[in-house]
RONULO-753595 format. One record per atom (N, C-alpha, C): residue number from 1; chain; atom name; z, x, y. Coordinates in steps of 0.2 Angstrom, whole numbers, padded with zeros to 4 digits. Layout:
! residues N
R/NUM/A/CA/Z/X/Y;
...
This chain:
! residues 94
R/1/A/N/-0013/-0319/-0126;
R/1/A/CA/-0018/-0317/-0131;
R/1/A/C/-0016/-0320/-0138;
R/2/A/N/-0012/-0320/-0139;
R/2/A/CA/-0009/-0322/-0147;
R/2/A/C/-0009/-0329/-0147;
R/3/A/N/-0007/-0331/-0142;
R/3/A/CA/-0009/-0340/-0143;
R/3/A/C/-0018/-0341/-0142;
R/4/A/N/-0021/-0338/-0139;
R/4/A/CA/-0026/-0339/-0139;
R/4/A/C/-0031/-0336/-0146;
R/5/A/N/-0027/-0332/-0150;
R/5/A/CA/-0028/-0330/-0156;
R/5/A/C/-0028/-0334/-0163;
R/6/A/N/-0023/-0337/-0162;
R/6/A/CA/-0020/-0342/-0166;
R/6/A/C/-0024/-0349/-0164;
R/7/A/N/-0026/-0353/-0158;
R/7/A/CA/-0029/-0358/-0158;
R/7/A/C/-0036/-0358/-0160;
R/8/A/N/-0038/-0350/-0161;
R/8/A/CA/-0042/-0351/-0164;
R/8/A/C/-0047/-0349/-0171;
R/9/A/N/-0039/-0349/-0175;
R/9/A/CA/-0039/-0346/-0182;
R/9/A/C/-0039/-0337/-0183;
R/10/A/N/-0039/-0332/-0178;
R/10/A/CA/-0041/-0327/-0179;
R/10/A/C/-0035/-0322/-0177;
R/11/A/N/-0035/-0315/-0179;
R/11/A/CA/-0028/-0314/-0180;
R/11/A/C/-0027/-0308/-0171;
R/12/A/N/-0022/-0310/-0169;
R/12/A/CA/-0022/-0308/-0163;
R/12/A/C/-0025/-0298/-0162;
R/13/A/N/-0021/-0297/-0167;
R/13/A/CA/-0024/-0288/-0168;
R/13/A/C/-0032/-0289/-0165;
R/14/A/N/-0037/-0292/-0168;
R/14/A/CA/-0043/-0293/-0169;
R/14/A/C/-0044/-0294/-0161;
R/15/A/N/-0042/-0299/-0159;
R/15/A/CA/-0045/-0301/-0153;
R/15/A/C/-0041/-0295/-0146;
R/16/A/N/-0037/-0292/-0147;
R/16/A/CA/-0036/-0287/-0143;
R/16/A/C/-0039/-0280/-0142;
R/17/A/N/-0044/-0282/-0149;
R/17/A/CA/-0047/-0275/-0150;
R/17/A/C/-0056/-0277/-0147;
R/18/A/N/-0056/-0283/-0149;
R/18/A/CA/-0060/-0285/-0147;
R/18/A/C/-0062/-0286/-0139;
R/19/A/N/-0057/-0287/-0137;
R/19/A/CA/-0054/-0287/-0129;
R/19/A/C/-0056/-0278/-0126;
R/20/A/N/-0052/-0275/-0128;
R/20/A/CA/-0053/-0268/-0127;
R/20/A/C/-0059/-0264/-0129;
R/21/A/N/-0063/-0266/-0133;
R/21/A/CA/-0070/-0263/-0133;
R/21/A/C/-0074/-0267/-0128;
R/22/A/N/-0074/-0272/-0125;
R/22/A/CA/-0077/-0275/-0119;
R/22/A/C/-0077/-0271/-0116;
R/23/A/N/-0067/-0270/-0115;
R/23/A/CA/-0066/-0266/-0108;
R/23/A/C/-0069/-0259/-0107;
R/24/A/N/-0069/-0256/-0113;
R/24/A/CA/-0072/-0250/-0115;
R/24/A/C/-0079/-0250/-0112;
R/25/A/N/-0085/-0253/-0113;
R/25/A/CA/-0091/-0254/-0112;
R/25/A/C/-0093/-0255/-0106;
R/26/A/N/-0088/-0261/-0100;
R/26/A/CA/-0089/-0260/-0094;
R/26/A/C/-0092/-0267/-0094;
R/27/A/N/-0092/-0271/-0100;
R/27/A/CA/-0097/-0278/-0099;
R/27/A/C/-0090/-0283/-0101;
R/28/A/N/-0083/-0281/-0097;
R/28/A/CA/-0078/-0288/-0098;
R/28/A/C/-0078/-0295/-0094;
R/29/A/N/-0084/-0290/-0088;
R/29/A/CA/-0085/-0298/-0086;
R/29/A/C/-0090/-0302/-0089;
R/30/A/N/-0095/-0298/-0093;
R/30/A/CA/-0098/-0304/-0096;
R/30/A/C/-0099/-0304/-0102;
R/31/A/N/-0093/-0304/-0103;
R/31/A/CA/-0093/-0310/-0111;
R/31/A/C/-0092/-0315/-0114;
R/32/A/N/-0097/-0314/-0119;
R/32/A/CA/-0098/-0322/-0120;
R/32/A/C/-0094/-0325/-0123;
R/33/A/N/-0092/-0330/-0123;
R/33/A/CA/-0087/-0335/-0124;
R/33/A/C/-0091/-0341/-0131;
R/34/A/N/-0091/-0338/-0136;
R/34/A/CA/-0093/-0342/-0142;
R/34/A/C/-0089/-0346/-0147;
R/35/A/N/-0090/-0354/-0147;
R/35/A/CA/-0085/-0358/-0149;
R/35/A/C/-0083/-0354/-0156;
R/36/A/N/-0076/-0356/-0158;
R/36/A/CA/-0075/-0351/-0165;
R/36/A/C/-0074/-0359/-0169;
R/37/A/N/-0075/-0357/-0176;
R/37/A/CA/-0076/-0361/-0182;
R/37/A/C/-0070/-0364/-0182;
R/38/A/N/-0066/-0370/-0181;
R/38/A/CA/-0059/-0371/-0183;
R/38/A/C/-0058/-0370/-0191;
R/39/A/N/-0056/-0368/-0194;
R/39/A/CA/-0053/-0369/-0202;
R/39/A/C/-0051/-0377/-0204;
R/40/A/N/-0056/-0379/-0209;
R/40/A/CA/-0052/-0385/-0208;
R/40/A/C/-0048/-0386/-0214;
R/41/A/N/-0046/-0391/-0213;
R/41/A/CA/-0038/-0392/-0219;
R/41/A/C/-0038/-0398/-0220;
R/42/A/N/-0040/-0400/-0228;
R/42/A/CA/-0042/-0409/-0230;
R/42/A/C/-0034/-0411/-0231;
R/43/A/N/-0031/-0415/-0230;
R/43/A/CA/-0024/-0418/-0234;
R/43/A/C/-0027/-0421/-0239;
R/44/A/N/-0024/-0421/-0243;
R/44/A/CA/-0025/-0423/-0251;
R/44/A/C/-0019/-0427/-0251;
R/45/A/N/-0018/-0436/-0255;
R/45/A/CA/-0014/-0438/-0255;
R/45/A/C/-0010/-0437/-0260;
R/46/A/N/-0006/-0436/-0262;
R/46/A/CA/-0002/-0436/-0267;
R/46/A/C/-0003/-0442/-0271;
R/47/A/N/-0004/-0441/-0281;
R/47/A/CA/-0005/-0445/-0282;
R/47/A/C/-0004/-0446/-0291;
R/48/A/N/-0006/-0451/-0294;
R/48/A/CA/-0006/-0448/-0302;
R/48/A/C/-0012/-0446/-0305;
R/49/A/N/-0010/-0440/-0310;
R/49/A/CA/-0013/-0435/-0311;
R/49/A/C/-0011/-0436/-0317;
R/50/A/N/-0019/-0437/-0324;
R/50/A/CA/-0018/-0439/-0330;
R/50/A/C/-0018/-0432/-0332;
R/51/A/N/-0015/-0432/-0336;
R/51/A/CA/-0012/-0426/-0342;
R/51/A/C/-0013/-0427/-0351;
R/52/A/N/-0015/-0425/-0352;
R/52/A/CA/-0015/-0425/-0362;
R/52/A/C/-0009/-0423/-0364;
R/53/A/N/-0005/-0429/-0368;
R/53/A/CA/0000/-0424/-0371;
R/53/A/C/0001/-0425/-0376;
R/54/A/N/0003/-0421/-0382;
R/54/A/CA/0001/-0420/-0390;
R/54/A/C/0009/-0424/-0391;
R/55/A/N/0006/-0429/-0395;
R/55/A/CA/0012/-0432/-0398;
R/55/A/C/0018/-0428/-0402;
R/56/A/N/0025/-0430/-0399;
R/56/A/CA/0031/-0426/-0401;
R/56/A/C/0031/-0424/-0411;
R/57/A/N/0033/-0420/-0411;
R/57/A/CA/0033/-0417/-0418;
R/57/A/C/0038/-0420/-0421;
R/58/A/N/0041/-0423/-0426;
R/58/A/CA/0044/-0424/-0431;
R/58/A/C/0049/-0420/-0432;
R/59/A/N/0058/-0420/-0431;
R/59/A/CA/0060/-0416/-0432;
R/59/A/C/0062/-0414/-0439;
R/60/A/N/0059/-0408/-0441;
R/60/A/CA/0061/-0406/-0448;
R/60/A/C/0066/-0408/-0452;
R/61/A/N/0066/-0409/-0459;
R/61/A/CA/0069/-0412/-0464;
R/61/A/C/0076/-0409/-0464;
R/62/A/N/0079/-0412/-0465;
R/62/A/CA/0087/-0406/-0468;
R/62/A/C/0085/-0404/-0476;
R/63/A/N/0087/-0400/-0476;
R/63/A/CA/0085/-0393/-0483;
R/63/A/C/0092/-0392/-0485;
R/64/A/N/0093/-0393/-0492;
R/64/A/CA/0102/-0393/-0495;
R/64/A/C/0100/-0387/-0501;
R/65/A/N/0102/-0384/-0500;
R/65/A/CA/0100/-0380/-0507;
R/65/A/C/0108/-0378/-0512;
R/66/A/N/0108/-0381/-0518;
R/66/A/CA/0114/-0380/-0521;
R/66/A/C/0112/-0377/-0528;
R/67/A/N/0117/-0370/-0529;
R/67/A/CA/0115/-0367/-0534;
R/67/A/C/0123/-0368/-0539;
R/68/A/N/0122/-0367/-0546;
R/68/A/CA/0129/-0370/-0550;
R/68/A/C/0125/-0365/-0557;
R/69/A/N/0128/-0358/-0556;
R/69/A/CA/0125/-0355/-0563;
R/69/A/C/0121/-0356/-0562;
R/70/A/N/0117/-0354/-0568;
R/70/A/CA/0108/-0351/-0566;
R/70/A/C/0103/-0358/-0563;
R/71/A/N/0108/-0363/-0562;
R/71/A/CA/0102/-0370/-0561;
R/71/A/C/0103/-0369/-0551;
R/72/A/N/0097/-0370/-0551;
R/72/A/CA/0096/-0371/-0542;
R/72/A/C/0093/-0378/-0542;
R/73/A/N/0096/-0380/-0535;
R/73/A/CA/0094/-0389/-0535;
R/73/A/C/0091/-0387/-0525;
R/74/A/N/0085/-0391/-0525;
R/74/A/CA/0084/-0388/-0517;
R/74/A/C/0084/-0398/-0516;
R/75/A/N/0085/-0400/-0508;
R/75/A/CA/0086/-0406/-0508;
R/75/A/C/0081/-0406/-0501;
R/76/A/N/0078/-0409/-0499;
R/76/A/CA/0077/-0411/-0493;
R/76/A/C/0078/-0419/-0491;
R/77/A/N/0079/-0419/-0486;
R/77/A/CA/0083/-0425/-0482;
R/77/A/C/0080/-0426/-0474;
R/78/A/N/0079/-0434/-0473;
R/78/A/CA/0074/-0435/-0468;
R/78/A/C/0081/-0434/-0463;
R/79/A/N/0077/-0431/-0457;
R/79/A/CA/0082/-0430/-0451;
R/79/A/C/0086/-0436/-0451;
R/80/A/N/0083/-0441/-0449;
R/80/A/CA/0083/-0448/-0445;
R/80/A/C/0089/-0452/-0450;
R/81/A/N/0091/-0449/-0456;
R/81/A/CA/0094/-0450/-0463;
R/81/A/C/0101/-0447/-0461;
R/82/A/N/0103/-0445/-0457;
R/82/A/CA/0107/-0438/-0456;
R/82/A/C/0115/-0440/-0457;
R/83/A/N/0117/-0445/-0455;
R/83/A/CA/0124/-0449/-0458;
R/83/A/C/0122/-0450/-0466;
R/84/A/N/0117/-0452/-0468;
R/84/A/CA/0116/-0453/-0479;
R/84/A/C/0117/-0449/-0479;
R/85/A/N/0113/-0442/-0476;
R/85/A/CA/0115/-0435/-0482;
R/85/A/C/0123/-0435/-0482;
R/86/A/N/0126/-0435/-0476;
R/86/A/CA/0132/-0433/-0475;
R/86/A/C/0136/-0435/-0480;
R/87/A/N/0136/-0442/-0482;
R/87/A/CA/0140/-0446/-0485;
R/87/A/C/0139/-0444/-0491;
R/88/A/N/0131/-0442/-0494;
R/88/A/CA/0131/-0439/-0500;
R/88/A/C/0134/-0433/-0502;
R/89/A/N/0133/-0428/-0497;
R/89/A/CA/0136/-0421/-0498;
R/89/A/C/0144/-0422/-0500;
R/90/A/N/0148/-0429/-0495;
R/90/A/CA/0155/-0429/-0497;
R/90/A/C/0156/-0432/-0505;
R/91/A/N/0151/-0432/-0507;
R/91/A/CA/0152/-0437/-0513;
R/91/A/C/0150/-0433/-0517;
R/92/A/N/0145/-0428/-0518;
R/92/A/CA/0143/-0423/-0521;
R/92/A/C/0151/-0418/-0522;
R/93/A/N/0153/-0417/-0516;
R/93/A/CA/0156/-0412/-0515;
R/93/A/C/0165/-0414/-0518;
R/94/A/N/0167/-0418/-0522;
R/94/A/CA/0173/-0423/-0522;
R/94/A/C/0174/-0420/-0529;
């Protein structure tokens, strides 16, 4: 019954119950036998799938802030610069 269930997309519980109210009724010999819907299932190829992507962001500048007595100095520095700062920081700091 459960194979018979399954081939044809329905869940075996159903079709037992189903079975047994016939029996119940006294009309098992004549039941009608109605083709069932098969379920059907498209395959879909796998495939590419466009996507919007927002152009990567800029990595934030370097920020140096140097205070010496009441004077404050703020610096920013392009990332992409990041060996110049350095070399200047050693030269600042000497």
């Amino acid at each position: 019954m459960a194979a018979v269930a399954m081939a044809n997309g329905i869940n075996a519980n159903l079709l037992r119950r189903w079975v047994h109210e016939a029996e119940m009724r006294g009309d098992a010999d004549q039941v009608q036998v109605l083709p069932a819907a098969r379920p059907t299932v498209r395959a879909t190829a796998a495939g590419f799938v466009p996507m919007a992507l927002h152009a990567p962001s800029p990595p934030p500048d370097i920020r140096i802030e140097l205070r010496r007595g009441a004077t404050a100095i703020t610096v920013a520095w392009p990332t992409q610069a990041a060996s110049e700062c350095a070399a200047w920081m050693r030269e600042l700091l000497r």
